[in-house]
C-alpha positions in Angstrom: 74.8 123.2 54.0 71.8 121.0 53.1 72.2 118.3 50.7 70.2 117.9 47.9 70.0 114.4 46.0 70.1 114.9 41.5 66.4 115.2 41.8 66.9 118.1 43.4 64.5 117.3 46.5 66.3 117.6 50.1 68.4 113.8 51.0 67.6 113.3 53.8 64.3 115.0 54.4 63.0 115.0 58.0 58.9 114.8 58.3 57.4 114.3 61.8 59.8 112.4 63.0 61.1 110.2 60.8 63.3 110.5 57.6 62.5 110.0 54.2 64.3 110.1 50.7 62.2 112.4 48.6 62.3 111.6 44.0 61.1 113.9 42.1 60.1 112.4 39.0 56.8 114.7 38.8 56.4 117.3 36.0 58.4 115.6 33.1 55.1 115.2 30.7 56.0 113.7 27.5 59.9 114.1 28.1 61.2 110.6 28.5 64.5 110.9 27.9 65.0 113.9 30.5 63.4 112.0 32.8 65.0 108.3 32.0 68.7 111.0 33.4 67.2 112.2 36.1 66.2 108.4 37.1 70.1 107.4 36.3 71.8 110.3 38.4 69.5 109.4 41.0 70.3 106.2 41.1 73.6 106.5 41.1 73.4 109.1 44.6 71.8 106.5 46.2 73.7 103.3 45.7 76.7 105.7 46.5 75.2 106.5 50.0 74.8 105.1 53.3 71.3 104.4 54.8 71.0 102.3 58.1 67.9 100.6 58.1 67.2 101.3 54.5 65.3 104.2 53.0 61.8 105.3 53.2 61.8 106.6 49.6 58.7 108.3 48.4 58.4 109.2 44.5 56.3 111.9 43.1 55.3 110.7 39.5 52.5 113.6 38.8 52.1 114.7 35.2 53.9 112.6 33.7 52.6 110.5 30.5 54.4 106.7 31.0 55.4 105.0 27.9 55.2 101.4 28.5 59.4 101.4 28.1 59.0 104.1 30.7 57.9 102.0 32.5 60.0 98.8 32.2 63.3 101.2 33.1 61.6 102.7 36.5 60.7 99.1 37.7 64.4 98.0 36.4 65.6 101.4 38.6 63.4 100.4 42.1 64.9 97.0 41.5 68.4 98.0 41.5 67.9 100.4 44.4 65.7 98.2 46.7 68.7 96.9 48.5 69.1 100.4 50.1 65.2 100.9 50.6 62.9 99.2 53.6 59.7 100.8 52.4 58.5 102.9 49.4 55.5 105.5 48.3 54.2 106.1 44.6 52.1 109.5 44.2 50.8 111.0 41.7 50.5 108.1 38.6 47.4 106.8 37.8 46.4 103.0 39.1 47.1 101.5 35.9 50.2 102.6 35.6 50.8 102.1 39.5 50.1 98.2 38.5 52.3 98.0 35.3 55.4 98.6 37.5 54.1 96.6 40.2 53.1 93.4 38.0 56.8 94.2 36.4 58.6 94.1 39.9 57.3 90.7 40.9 58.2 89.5 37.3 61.8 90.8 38.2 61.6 88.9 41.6 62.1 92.4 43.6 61.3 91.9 47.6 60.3 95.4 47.5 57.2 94.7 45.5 55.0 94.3 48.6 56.0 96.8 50.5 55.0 99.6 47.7 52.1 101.6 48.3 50.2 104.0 45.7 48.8 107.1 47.7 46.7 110.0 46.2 47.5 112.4 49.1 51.2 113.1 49.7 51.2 114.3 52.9 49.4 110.7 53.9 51.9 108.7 52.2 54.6 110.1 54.1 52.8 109.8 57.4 52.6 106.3 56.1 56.7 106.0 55.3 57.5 107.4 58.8 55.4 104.7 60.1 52.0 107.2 61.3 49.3 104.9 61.2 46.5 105.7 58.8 43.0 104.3 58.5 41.4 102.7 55.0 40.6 104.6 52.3 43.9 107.3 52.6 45.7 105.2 49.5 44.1 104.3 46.6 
């Protein structure tokens, strides 16, 4: 039976090759609050698990409207879960939100911070995670 992570997106997930740890985090609009216990169960499943090498996580943040407290709690969440990631993918927020949570990682002293990318295109950020080279101009 496959496993699905509280997100509900398939843990692992196998793309050309390579594995990656799908969150779904898209599709929450204004709803903060259901979204701020999706975030906690999620985090909990993966400091729970086993990942040699550490994760390739990729996180799907479409339509979603970020209050700046929003914000604060998912940089607080990739800080607490970097030790069990080696690489990670932002879709779907807009740039300005994508540097809000990366000025607040370096402010939190995570190590992950610079090895975050923001990508517009899905499918090119997880060629990217499973280490499929791409040229300029695929991320934003």
């Amino acid at each position: 039976m496959l496993k699905k992570s509280p997100s509900g997106s398939l843990c692992p997930y196998y793309y050309r090759g390579g594995e990656l740890h799908p969150l779904h985090y898209g599709s929450y609009h204004d709803d903060m609050d259901k979204l701020s216990r999706v975030i906690d169960a999620e985090e909990v499943f993966i400091l729970s698990t086993s990942s040699p090498g550490g994760r390739h996580v990729w996180i799907d943040l479409y339509e979603n409207n970020f209050t700046d407290s929003m914000i604060i709690k998912l940089s607080q969440h990739i800080v607490n879960i970097s030790p069990k990631v080696s690489k990670m993918a932002l879709v779907g927020c807009s740039k300005k939100v994508f540097n809000k949570i990366i000025k607040q990682l370096y402010d939190m002293d995570c190590n992950l911070a610079g090895q975050i990318k923001l990508f517009d295109d899905p499918e090119i950020s997880k060629d990217w995670l499973v280490g499929r080279t791409c040229s300029k101009g695929w991320e934003r």
